[in-house]
C-alpha positions as CSV (number, residue, x, y, z in Angstrom):
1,X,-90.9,54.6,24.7
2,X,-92.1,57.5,22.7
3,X,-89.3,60.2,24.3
4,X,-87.0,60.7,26.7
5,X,-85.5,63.7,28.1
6,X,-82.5,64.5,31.5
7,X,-83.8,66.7,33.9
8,X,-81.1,68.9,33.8
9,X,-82.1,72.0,34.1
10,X,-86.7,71.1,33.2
11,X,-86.9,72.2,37.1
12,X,-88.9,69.2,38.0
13,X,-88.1,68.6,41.4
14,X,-90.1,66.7,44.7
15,X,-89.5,67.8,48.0
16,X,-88.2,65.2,51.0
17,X,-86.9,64.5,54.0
18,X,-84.2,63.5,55.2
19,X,-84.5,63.2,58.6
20,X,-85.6,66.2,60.0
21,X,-84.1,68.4,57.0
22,X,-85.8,69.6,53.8
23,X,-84.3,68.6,50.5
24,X,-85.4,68.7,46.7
25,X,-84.8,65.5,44.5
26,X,-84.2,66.1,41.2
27,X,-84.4,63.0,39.2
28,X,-82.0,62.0,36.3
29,X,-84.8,61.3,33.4
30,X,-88.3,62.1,32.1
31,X,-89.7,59.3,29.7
32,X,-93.3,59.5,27.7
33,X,-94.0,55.5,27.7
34,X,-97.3,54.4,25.4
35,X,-98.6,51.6,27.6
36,X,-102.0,51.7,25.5
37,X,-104.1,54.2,27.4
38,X,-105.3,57.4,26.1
39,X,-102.5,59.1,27.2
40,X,-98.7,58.3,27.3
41,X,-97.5,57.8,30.7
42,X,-94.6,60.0,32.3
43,X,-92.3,57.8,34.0
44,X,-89.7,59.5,36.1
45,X,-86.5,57.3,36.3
46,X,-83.6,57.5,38.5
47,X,-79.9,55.6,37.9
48,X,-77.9,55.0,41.3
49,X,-74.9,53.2,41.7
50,X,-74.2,53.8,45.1
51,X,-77.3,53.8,46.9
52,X,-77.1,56.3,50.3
53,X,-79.5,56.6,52.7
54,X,-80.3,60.0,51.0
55,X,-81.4,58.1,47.8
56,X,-83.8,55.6,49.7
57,X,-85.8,58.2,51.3
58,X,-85.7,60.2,47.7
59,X,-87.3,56.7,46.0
60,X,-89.5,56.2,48.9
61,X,-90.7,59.6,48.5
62,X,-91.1,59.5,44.8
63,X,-93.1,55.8,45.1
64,X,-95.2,56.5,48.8
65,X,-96.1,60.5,47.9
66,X,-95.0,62.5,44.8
67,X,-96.6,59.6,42.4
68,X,-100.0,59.1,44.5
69,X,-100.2,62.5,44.9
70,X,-99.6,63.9,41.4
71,X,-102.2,60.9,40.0
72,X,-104.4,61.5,42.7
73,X,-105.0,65.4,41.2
74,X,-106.4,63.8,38.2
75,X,-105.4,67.2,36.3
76,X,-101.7,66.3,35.3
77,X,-102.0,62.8,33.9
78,X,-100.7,59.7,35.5
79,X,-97.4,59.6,36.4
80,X,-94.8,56.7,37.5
81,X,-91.6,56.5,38.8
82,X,-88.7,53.8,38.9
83,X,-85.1,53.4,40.3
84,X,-82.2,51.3,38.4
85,X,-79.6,50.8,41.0
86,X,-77.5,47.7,39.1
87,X,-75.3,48.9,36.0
88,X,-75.6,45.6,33.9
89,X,-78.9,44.6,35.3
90,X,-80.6,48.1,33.4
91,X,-81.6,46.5,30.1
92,X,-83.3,43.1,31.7
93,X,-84.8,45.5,34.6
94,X,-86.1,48.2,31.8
95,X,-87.7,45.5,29.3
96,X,-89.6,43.9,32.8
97,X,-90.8,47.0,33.4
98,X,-92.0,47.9,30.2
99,X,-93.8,44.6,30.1
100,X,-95.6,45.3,33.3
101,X,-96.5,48.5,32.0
102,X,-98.2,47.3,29.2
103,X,-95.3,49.3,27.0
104,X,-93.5,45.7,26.1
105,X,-94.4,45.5,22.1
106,X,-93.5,49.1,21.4
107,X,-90.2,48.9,23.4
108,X,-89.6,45.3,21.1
109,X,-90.8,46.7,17.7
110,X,-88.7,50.1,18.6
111,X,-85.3,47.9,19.2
């Protein structure tokens, strides 16, 4: 992970729907991951304890639209997104991630 940033207040925010009403997620993070390509990769990440049925369509959203879509410009990098729903599961589900990312040395050598 090169950086990390909350949301708070960057404005980066997807619409959705939840059922028939329009709603803007705004994620928790914004991390710059070096996974070996040319460019570091953005990866959006959300932390939910409770998960609603407001969060599903917001992480179904962000994984079936707003991440094709943005990559799929080809003008504003490639982007990724992931959810952590399990408190003491976050390290072991981060690390996994990383390593299918590509991104496991530099998380290992930056620990």
């Amino acid at each position: 992970m090169l950086a990390y940033v909350k949301n708070q207040g960057l404005g980066l925010e997807a619409p959705y729907l939840l059922g028939s009403q329009p709603h803007r997620y705004r994620p928790d993070f914004i991390l710059r991951i070096d996974d070996g390509q040319a460019e570091p990769l953005p990866l959006i990440v959300e932390v939910k304890g409770y998960r609603g049925e407001d969060a599903k369509e917001k992480a179904l959203t962000m994984h079936a639209y707003w991440v094709p879509g943005v990559n799929g410009l080809q003008g504003l990098g490639r982007w990724a997104f992931a959810e952590f729903t399990e408190v003491f599961a976050i390290e072991a589900e981060f690390g996994r991630l990383m390593e299918s990312l590509g991104a496991g040395q530099q998380v290992a050598a930056a620990a």
